[in-house]
C-alpha positions as CSV (number, residue, x, y, z in Angstrom):
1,X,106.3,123.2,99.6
2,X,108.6,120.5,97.9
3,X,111.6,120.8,100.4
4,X,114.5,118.4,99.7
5,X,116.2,117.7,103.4
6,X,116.5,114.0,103.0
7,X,116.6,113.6,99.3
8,X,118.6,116.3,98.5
9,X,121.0,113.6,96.6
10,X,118.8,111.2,95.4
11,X,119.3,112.4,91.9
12,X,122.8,112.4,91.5
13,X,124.2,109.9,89.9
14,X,125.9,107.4,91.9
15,X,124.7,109.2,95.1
16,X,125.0,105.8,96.6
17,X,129.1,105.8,96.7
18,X,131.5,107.0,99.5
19,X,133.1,109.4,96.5
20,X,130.1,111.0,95.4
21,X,128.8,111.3,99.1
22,X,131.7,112.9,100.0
23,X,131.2,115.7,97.3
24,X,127.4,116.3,98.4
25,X,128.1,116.9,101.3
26,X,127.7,113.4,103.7
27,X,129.2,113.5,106.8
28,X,129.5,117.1,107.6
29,X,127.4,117.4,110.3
30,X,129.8,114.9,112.2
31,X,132.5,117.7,112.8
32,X,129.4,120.0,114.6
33,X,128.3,116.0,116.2
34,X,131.9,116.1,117.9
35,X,131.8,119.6,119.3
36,X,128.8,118.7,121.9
37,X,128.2,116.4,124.5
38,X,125.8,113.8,123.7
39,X,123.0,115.7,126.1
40,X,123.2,118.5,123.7
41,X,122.9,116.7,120.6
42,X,119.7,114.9,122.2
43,X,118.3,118.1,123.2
44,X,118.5,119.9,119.8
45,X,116.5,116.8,118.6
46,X,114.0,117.7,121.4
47,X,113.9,120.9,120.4
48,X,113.8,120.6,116.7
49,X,110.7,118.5,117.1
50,X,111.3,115.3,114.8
51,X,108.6,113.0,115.0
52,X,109.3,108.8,114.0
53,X,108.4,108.7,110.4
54,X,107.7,105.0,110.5
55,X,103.8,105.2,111.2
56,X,103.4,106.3,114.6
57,X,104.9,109.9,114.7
58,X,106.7,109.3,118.7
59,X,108.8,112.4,119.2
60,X,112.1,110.9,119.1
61,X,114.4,113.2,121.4
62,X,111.5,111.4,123.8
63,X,112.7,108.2,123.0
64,X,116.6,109.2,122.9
65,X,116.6,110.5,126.6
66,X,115.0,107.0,127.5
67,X,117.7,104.9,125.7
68,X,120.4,107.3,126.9
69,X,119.4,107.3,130.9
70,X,119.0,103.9,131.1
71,X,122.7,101.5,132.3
72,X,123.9,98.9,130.1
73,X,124.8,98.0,126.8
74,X,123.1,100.7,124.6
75,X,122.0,99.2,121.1
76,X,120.2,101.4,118.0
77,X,118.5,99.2,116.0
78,X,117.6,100.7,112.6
79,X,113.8,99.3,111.2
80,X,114.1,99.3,107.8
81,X,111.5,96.2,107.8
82,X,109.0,98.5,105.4
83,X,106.5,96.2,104.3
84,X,103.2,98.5,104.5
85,X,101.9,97.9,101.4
86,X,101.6,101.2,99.4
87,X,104.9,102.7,101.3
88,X,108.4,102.9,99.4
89,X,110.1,105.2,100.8
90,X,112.9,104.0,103.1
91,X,114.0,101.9,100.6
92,X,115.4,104.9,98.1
93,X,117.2,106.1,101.1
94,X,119.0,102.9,101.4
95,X,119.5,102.6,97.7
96,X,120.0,105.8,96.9
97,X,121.9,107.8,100.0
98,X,123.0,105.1,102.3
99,X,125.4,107.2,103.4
100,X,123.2,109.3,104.9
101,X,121.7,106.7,106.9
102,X,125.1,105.5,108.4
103,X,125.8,109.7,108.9
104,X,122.6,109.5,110.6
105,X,123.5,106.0,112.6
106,X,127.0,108.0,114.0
107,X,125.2,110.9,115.2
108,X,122.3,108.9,117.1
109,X,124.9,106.7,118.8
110,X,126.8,108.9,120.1
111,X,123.6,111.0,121.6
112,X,122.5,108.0,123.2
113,X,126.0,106.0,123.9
114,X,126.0,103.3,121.9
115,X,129.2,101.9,120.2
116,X,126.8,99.3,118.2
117,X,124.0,99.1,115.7
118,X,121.7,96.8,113.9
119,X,119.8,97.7,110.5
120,X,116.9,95.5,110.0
121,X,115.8,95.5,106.7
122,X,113.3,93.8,104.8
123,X,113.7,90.3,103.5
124,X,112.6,91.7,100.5
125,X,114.7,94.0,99.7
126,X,118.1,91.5,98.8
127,X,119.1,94.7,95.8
128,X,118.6,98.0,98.6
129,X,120.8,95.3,101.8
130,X,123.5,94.8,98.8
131,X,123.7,98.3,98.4
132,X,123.8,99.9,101.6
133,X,126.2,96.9,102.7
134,X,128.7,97.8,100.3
135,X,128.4,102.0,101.7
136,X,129.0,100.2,105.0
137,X,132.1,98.7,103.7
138,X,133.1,102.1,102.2
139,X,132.7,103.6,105.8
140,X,134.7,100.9,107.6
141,X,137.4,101.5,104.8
142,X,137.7,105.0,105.4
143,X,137.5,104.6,109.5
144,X,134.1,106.9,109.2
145,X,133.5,104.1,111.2
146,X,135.1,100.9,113.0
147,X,137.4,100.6,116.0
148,X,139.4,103.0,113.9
149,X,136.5,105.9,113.9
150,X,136.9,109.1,115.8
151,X,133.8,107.6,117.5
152,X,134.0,103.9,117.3
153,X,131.0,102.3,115.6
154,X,129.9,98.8,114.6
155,X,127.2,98.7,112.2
156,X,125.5,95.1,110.9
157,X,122.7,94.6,108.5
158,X,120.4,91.9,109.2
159,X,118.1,90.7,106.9
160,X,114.4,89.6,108.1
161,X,112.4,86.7,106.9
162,X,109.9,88.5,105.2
163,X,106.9,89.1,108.0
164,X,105.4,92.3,107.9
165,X,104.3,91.8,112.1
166,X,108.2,92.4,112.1
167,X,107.9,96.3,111.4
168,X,106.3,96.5,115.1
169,X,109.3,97.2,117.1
170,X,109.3,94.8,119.9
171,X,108.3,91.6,117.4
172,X,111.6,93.0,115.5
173,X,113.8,92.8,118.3
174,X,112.1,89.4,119.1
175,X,113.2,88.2,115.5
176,X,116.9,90.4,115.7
177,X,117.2,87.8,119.3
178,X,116.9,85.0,117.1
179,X,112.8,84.9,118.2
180,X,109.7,84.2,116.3
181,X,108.6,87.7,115.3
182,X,106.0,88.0,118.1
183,X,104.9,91.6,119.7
184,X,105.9,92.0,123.3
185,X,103.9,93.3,125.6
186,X,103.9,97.0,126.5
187,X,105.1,98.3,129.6
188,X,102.9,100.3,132.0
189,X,105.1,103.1,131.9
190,X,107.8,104.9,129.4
191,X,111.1,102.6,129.0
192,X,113.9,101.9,127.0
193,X,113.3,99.1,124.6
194,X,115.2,95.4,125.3
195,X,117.6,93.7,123.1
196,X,119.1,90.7,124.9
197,X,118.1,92.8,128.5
198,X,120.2,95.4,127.2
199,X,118.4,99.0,126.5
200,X,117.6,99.6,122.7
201,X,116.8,102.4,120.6
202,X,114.5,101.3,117.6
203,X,113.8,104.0,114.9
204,X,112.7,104.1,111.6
205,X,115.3,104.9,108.8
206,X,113.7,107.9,107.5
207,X,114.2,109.2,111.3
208,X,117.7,108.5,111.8
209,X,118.3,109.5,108.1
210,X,116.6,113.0,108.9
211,X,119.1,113.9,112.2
212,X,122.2,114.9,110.3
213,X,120.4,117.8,108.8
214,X,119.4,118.9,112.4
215,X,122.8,118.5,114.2
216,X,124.4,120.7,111.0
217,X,121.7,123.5,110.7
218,X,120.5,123.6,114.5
219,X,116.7,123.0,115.5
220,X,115.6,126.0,114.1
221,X,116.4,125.0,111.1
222,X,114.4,122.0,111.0
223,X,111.5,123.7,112.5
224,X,111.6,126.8,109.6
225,X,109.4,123.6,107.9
226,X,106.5,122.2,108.5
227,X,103.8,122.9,110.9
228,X,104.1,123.8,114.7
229,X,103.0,120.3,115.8
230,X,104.6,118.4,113.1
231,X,108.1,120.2,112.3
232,X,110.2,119.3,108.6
233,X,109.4,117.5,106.1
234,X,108.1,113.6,104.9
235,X,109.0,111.3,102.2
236,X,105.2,110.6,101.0
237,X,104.8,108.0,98.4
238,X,102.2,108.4,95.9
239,X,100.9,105.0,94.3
240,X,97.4,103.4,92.9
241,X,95.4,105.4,90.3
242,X,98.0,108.5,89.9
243,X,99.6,109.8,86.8
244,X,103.1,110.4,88.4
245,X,103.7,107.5,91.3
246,X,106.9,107.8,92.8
247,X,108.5,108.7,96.2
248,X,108.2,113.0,96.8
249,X,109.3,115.1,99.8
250,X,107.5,117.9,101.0
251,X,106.8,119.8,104.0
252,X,104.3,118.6,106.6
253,X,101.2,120.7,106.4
254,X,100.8,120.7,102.9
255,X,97.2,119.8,101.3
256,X,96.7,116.4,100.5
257,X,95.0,117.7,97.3
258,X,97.6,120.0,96.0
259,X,100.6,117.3,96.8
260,X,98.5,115.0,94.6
261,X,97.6,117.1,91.7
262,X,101.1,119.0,92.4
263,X,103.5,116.4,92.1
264,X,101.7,113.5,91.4
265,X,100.4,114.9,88.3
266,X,96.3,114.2,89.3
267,X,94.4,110.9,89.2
268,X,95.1,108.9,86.1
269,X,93.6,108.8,82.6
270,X,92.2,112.2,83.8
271,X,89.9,110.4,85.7
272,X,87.7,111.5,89.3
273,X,89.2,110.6,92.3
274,X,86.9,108.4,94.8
275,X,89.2,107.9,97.9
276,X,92.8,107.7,99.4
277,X,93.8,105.2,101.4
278,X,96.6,108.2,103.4
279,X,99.3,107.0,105.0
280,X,100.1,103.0,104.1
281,X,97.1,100.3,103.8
282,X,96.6,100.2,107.6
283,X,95.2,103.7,108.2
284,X,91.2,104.4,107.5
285,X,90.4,105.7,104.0
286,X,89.2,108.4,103.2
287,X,86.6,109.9,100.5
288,X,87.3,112.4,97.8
289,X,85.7,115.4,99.7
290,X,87.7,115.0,102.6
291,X,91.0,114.6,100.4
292,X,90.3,118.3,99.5
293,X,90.3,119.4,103.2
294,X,93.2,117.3,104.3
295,X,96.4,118.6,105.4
296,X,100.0,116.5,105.5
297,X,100.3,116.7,109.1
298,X,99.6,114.1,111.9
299,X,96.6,116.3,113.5
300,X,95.1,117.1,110.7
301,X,94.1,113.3,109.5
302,X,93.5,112.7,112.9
303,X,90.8,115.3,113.1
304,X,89.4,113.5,109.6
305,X,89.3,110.2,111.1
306,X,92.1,108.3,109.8
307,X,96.1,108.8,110.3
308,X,99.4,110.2,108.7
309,X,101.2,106.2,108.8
310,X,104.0,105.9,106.7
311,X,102.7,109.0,104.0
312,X,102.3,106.5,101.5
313,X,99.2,107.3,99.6
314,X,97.0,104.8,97.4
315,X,94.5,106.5,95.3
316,X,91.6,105.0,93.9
317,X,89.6,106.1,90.8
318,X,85.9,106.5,89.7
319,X,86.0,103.4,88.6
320,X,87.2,101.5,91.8
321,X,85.3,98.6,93.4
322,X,85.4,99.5,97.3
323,X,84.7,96.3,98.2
324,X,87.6,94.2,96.0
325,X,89.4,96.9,97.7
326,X,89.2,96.3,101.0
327,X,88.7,92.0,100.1
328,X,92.5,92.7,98.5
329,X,93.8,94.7,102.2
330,X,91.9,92.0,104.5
331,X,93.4,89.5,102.5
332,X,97.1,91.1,103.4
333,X,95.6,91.4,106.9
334,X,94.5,87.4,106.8
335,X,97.8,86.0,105.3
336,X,100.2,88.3,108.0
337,X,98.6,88.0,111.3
338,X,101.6,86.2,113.0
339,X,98.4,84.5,115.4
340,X,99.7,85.1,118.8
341,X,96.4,86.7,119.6
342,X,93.4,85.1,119.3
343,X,90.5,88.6,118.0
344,X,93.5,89.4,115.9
345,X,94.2,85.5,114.5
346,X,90.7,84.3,114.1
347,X,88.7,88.1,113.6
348,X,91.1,88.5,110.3
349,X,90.4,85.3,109.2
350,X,86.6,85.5,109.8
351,X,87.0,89.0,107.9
352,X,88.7,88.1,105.0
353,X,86.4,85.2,104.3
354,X,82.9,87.2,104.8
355,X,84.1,89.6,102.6
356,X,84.2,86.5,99.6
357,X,80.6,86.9,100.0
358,X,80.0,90.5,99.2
359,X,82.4,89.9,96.2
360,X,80.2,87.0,94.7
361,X,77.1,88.9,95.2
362,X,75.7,86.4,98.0
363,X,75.9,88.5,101.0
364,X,72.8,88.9,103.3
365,X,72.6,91.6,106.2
366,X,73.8,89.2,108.8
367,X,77.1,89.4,106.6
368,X,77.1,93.3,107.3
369,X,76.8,92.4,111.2
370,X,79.4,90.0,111.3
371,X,81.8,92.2,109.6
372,X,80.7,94.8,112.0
373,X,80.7,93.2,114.7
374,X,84.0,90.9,114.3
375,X,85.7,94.4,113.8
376,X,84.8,95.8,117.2
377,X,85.9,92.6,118.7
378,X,89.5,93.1,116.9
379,X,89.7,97.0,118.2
380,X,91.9,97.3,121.7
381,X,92.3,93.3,122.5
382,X,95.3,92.3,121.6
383,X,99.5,93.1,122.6
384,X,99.9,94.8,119.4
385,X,98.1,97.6,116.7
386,X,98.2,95.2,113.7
387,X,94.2,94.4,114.7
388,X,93.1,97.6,115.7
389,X,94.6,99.3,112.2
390,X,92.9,96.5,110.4
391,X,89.9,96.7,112.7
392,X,89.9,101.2,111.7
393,X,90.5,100.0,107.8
394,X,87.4,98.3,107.7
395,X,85.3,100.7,109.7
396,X,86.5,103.2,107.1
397,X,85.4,101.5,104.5
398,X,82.0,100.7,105.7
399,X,81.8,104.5,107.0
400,X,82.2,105.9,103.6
401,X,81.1,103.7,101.4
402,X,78.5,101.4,102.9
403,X,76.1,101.6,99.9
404,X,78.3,100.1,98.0
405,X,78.5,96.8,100.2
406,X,74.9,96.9,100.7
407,X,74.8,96.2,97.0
408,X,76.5,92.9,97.0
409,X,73.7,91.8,99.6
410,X,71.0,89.5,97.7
């Protein structure tokens, strides 16, 4: 159940330097990394089944083979841009192991042929950029990395301005060209991302931060966790009404019920438990009774309705107001729409500001249409998912708990 693959050092004191690193065991997969060719190392990550852990759950040897077949020249750009609200968990990898991140940085680039990477972290997060900046440094010291490496590597950190649209991966590389932070449109067909027309490898940093465990132990060894579909573990983040918040791996595939009550010590005050919003605020709620049948795994809150995201779970008490609830996520939704499109621009406004109606209590049914109504015009109409997720929050919301916005209406 509680399997530590990528936090296996966040309690050690001063996990975060190159001397304690070194004694933990950082950087030992990179003399089995040397001993294949590249097309090996990508495969095992085929075979070993990882899946992005920054929302959307792509398998990433997929993704890999792309950025590896295609000419040019070859980029990975880390995301570290977490800004979900209710998801912390990238960030104790970059304060707390960074060295397993630029372990994890070595390996990928030399799968996919890349002699240069960027880490993109969230504006934010000034304390986590100081610290993994200074393990950098610590790297380029002891030639880990550099011209001097036994794999030459540059690796750069570059702070964002603070948008969350900048955690999609093509407004990110928009804002890494020196771009407003705008999604790009998709291709029709599976390609390499673009960074200055040059192919680019974007991953999350629990991803990249998850391979060196693979190319030590072998696929097999990743897939003895987890579930068939979704292989190894996750860093799930447990915040909102709990007793124990905090940032706990386990495997995928465990209940959603147990990992609360488990590690996260039950709702708090001893209080019932109404609803968890699963995996970061932009992925449908759901109610108490489905908690108890919910697995950790992508399929499984699929088959409920709602989706895995980020892991990071909000719980909400008893004593919760469903509608200040979602008023407080379509407010987030309002303030961060970056307006390219026009459902997504003026549907989030239009939302946000309906839903001040329900919370003074002067609502009428033509309120519950529009909110309806606005939310199908948001779903599948614009370049990106930031409308659609916020379009499924508030069809979740009005799925499950209805009654209680029918009781604002005058």
């Amino acid at each position: 159940m509680i399997t530590k693959i990528v936090s296996k050092n966040f309690e050690i004191l001063n996990s975060h330097t190159m001397a304690v690193a070194l004694e933990n065991g950082r950087y030992a997969s990179l003399e089995n990394l040397f001993l294949q060719k590249p097309r090996e190392i990508i495969d095992t990550i085929s075979q070993s089944g990882l899946r992005g852990k920054g929302g959307g759950g792509a398998h990433a040897g997929s993704k890999w083979q792309l950025a590896a077949d295609t000419q040019g020249t070859k980029y990975l750009v880390v995301n570290a841009d977490e800004s979900e609200p209710g998801t912390f968990k990238d960030r104790q990898i970059l304060s707390k192991d960074p060295h397993l991140l630029i372990e994890g940085i070595i390996c990928t680039c030399y799968a996919i042929g890349s002699h240069i990477s960027y880490i993109y972290v969230r504006g934010e997060y000034e304390e986590f950029s100081d610290i993994l900046q200074s393990a950098i440094d610590e790297a380029y010291e002891k030639n880990i990395i550099g011209s001097g490496a036994q794999y030459p590597l540059d690796i750069t950190v570059h702070r964002g301005g603070g948008a969350y649209i900048c955690g999609e991966k093509s407004a990110l590389l928009e804002s890494l060209e020196g771009n407003r932070g705008h999604p790009r449109l998709k291709p029709h067909t599976p390609q390499a991302e673009s960074y200055f027309g040059e192919p680019a490898l974007v991953n999350n940093v629990e991803t990249i931060a998850s391979v060196p465990f693979i190319v030590e132990n072998g696929a097999e060894a990743y897939r003895a966790y987890g579930t068939e579909k979704s292989p190894g573990t996750l860093l799930f983040a447990l915040s909102g009404h709990v007793e124990k918040p905090g940032v706990y791996e386990a495997e995928f595939g465990l209940g959603m019920w147990e990992y609360i009550h488990t590690l996260g010590g039950g709702v708090k005050n001893g209080k019932m438990l109404k609803a968890v919003i699963p995996g970061g605020a932009s992925t449908p709620i759901l109610p108490a009774h489905l908690v108890q049948e919910a697995k950790l795994d992508y399929e499984s809150l699929k088959s409920l309705g709602t989706e895995l995201g980020t892991g990071g779970m909000i719980l909400l008490d008893e004593d919760a107001s469903m509608v200040k609830a979602l008023k407080n996520l379509l407010r987030f939704y309002h303030h961060e729409s970056c307006g390219q499109c026009t459902p997504c621009r003026e549907g989030t406004s239009w939302v946000d500001k309906t839903l001040d109606k329900f919370i003074a209590k002067t609502a009428t049914t033509e309120d519950l249409k529009i909110l309806k109504s606005v939310s199908k015009s948001m779903n599948g109409k614009t370049i990106c998912v930031f409308a659609p997720a916020a379009s499924g929050v508030i069809n979740g919301f009005l799925k499950h708990f209805e009654n209680e916005f029918l009781e604002c209406i005058q």
